[in-house]
N, C-alpha and C positions, 0 to 999 in steps of 0.2 A: 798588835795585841788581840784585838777580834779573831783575827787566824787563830791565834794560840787556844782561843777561849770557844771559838766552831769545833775545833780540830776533835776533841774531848769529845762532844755531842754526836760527833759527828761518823767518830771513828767508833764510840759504843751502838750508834742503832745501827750502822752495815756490818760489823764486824763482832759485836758482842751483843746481838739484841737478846739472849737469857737475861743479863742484869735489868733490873725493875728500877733501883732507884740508884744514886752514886752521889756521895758527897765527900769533899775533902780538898785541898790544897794542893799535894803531892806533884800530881801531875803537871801542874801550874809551874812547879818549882822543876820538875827534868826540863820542862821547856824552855825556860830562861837559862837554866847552866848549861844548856847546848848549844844554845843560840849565843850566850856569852864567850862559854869555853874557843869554838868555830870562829868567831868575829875577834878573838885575842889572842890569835896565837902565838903573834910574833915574839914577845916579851922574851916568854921564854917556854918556846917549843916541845922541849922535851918533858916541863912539867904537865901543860897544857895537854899532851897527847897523852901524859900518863893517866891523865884523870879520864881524861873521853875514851881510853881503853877501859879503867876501872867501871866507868857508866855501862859501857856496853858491855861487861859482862856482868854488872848485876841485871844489866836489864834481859838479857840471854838468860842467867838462872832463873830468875823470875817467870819466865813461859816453859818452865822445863817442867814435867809431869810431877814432880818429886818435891816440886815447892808449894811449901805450907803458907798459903796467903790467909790462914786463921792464928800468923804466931802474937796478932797485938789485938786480937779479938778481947781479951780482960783489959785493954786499956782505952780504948776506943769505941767498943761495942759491936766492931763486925767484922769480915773479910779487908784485907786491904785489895784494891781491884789495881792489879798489876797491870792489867791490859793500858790502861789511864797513863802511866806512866810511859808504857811505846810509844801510843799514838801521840803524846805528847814530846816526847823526845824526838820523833820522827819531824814533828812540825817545828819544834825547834833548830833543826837541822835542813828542811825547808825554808826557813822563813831565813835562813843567815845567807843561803846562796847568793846573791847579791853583793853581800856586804864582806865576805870571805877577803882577807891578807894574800895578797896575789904577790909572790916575785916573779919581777918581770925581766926579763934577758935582756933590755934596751933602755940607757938611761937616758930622761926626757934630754933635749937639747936646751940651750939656754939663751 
């Protein structure tokens, strides 16, 4: 969880130092359903990759020039900062390496 919660800080002063101030939850949350999605696949695979497809391509429109990150500005007061949400996603998807559903071509001996 500290990864998750650097990652944020860390990924706006080298990579977005324009932004002055950044509050919100969002990004907190791509980092947990990636890091969940990634560590669960097994269940049931083809739902699980539907979503982490669907993740990645909101989060692909989201850096695309043509996206409006002022559409919840009257409900929250400001830009949503999409960037928050990559580098968040990104470290959600770091932080599962380890823990990844491996099949393995050799079953233990007993």
């Amino acid at each position: 969880m500290l990864a998750l919660g650097l990652s944020n800080g860390l990924g706006l002063w080298f990579f977005s130092p324009e932004i002055e101030y950044y509050v919100g939850f969002s990004g907190i949350l791509h980092s947990i359903l990636v890091y969940v999605l990634l560590t669960t696949l097994n269940p049931q695979p083809l739902v699980y990759s539907a979503a982490l497809l669907g993740l990645a391509l909101k989060l692909l429109s989201e850096q695309l020039a043509w996206f409006n990150s002022f559409y919840l500005q009257p409900i929250i007061g400001d830009a949503v900062m999409v960037d928050t949400h990559l580098y968040r996603a990104l470290t959600g998807s770091g932080c599962s390496v380890d823990r990844c559903p491996r099949k393995t071509a050799f079953k233990r001996r007993r």
